[in-house]
C-alpha positions in Angstrom: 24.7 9.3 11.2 25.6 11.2 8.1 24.4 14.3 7.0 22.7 12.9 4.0 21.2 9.6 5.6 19.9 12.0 8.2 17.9 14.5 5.9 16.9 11.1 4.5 15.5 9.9 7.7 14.3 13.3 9.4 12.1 13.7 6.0 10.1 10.1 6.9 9.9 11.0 10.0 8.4 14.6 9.0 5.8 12.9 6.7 4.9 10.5 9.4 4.3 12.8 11.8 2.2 15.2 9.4 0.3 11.9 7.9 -0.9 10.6 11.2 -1.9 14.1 12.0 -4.2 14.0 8.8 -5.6 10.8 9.8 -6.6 12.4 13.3 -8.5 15.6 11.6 -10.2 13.1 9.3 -11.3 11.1 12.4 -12.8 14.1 13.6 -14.3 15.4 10.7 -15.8 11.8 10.1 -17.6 11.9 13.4 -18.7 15.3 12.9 -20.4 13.8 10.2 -21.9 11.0 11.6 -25.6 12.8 11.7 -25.3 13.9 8.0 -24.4 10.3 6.6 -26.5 7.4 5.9 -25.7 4.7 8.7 -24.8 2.5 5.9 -21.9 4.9 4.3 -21.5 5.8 7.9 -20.3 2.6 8.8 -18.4 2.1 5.8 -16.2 5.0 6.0 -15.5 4.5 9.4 -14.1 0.7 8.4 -12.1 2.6 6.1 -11.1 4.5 8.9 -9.7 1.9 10.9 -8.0 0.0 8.3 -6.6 3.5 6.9 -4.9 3.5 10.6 -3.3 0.5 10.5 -1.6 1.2 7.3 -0.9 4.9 8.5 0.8 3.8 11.7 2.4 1.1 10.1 4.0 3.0 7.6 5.0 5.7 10.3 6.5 2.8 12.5 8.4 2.0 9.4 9.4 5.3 8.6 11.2 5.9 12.3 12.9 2.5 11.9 13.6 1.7 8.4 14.9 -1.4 7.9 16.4 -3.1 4.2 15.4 -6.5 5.0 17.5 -9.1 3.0 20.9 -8.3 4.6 19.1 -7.2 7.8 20.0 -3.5 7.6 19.0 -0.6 9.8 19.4 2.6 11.4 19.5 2.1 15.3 20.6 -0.8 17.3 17.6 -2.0 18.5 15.0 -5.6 18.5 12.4 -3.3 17.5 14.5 -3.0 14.4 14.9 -6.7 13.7 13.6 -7.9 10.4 10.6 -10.1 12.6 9.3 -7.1 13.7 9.4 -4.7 10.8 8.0 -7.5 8.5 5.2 -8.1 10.7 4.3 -4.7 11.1 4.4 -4.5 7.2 2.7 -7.7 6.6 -0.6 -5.9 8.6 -0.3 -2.8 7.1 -0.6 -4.0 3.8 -3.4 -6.0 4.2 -5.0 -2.7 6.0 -4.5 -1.2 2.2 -5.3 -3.9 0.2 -8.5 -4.1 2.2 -9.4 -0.4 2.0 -9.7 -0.8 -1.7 -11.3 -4.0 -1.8 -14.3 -2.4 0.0 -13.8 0.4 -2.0 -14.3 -1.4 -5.3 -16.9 -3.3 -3.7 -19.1 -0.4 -3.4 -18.2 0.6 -7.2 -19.5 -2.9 -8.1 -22.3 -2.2 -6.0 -23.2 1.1 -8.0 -22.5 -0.3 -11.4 -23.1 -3.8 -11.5 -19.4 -4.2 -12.9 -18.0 -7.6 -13.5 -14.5 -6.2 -13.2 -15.2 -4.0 -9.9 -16.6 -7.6 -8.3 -13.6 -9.8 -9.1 -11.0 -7.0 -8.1 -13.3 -7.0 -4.6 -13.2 -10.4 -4.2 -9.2 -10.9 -5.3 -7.3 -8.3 -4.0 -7.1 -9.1 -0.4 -6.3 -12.8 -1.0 -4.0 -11.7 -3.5 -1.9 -9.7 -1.5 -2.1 -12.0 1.1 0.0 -14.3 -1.9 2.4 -11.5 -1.9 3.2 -11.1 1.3 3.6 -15.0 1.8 5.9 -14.5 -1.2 7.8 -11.5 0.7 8.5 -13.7 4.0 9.8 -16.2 1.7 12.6 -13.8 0.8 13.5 -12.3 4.1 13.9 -15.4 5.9 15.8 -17.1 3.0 17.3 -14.0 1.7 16.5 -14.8 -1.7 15.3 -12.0 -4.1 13.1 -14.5 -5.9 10.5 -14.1 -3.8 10.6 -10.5 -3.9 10.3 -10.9 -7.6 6.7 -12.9 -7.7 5.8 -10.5 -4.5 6.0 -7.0 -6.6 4.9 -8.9 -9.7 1.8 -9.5 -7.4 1.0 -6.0 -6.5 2.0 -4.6 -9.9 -1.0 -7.3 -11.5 -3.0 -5.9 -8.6 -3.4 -2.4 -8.9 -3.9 -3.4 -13.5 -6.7 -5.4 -12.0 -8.1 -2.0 -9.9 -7.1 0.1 -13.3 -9.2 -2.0 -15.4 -11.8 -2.4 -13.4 -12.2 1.6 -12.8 -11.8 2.0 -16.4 -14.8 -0.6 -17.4 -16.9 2.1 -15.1 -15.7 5.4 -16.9 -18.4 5.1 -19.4 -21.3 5.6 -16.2 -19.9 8.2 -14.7 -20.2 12.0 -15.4 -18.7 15.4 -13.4 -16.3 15.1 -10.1 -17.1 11.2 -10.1 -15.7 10.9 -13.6 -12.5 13.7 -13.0 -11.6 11.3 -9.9 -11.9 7.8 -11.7 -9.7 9.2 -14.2 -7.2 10.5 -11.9 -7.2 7.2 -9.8 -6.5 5.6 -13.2 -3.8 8.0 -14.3 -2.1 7.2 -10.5 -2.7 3.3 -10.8 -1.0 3.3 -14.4 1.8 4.8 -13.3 2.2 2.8 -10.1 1.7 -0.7 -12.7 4.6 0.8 -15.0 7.5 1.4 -11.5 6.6 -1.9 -10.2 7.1 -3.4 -14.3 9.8 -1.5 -15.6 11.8 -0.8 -12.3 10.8 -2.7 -8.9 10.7 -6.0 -10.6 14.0 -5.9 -12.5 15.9 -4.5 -9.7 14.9 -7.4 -7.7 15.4 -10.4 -10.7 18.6 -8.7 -10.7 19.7 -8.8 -7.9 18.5 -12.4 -7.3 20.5 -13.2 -11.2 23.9 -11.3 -9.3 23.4 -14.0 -6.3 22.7 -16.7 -8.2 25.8 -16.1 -10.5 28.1 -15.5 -6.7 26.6 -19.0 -6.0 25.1 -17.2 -2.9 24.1 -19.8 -0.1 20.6 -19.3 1.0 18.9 -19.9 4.2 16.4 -22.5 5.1 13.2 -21.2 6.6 13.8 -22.4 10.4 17.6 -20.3 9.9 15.8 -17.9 8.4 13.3 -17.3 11.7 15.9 -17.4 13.5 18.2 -14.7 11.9 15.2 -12.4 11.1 14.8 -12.3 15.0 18.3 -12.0 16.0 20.6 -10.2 14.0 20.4 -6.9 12.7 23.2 -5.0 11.2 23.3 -1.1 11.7 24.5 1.2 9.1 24.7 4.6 9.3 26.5 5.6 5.9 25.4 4.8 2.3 28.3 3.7 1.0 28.9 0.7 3.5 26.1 -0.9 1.7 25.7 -0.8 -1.9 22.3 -1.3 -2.6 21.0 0.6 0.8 21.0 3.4 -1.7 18.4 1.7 -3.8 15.5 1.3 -1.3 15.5 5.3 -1.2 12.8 6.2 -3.9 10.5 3.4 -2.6 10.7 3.6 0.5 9.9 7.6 0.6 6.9 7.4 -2.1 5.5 4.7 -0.1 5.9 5.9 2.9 4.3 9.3 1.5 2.2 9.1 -1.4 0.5 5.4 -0.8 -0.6 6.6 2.4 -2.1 10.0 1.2 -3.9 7.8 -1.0 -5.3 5.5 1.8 -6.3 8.3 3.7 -8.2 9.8 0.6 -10.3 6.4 0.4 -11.9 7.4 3.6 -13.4 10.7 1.9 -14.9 8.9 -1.2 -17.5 10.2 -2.4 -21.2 8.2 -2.0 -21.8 5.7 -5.0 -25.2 4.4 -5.5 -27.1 3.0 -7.5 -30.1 4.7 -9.7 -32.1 2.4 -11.9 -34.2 4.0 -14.7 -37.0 2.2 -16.9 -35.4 0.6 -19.7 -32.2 2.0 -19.2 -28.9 0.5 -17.5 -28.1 1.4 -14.3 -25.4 4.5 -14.0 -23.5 5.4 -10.9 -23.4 8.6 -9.6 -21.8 10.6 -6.2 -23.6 12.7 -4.1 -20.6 14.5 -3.5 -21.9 18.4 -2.3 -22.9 17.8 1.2 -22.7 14.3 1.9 -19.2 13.7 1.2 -17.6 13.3 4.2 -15.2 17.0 4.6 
């Protein structure tokens, strides 16, 4: 392995490694916990919990075996590194995510009555569920297309959360407020990579295959390649476009999972109803969120 594709790969295994340790101290500090909290949010946070550890050890899994999944590259000559594998494995973590912040925009639309906050609860598992059909599509027929619609997907997913935390703003006040706004700030700048960089790379690189008059594989080929073959590649230049899953692959790896570990310390919405006055949503955040 090369120097450089070894730093690479040392660093996602680095971040694993410190990510699933966060995930274990937040287990503990959630059960620690368990006396202080409501059994309702109780419960709730630890379903965050769980799901949070299905993306984090997915991710991780994903991080020690990377794998560029249209021409079935990878690191290490193994069938734990076939596309089958690392597909499913990402396939269930990314449900795990989606679902963390459907509940989590479930509660919101809980605490504020929002119209927005209920559909993005009610669409964004079955949406991603679209969007990782759309990403099977791809692998086992190698054709970028479906990558295409798949990123478009989760691009027009995290607007939908954007706009739905953005319809709250005007009922919340103090650390409730500071984090909305700083989810929003994190979720436009997520919407304008997938927009302005992950989708064109991929409609271009499905364009440069159509204009090679590349041959695509049907879908029973495709199981069947997906399961058995598997390149290894150990230097960036033998594959051209190896060097191009780089950024993705380490922010993902990194920063979405920070972010689903963060949705298990959320602070508590409810929801406080006042004569003649709308209801507002507010966080009781000193002692009851969970530390």
């Amino acid at each position: 392995m090369t120097a450089d594709v070894f730093i690479w790969w040392f660093f996602l295994c680095a971040v694993s490694g410190l990510n699933i340790l966060a995930w274990a101290l937040s287990a503990q500090a959630l059960e620690r916990r368990q006396a202080a909290l409501p059994e309702a949010v109780y419960r709730a946070r630890r379903l965050q919990l769980f799901l949070s550890a299905g993306y984090v050890f997915g991710c991780a899994f994903r991080s020690i075996l990377p794998v560029y999944d249209v021409p079935r590259v990878c690191l290490f000559d193994s069938w734990l590194c076939s596309v089958m594998v690392g597909r499913s494995v990402a396939t269930f973590a990314e449900v795990c995510f989606a679902a963390q912040w459907a509940l989590m925009m479930r509660e919101i639309s809980h605490a504020s009555g929002s119209f927005f906050a209920r559909i993005a609860a009610l669409a964004l598992v079955p949406l991603i569920i679209i969007a990782e059909t759309f990403s099977w599509y791809s692998v086992l027929t190698t054709s970028n297309l479906g990558h295409v619609v798949e990123e478009s997907i989760w691009g027009a997913s995290a607007a939908l959360v954007v706009i739905s935390l953005i319809a709250v703003l005007p009922r919340c006040a103090g650390m409730l407020r500071r984090l909305i706004l700083s989810a929003c700030a994190a979720g436009t700048a997520y919407v304008c990579y997938m927009f302005l960089i992950d989708v064109p790379m991929y409609w271009s690189r499905w364009v440069a295959d159509e204009a090679n008059r590349r041959d695509y594989l049907g879908i029973t080929q495709g199981l069947a390649d997906v399961s058995q073959r598997w390149i290894v590649s150990h230097h960036w230049q033998d594959w051209q476009d190896w060097q191009s899953e780089i950024a993705w692959m380490s922010l993902y790896f990194s920063v979405a999972v920070w972010l689903s570990i963060a949705l298990i310390y959320a602070p508590i919405l409810e929801r406080r109803t006042a004569s003649n006055r709308t209801s507002v949503i507010f966080a009781r955040v000193a002692g009851n969120m969970v530390r």
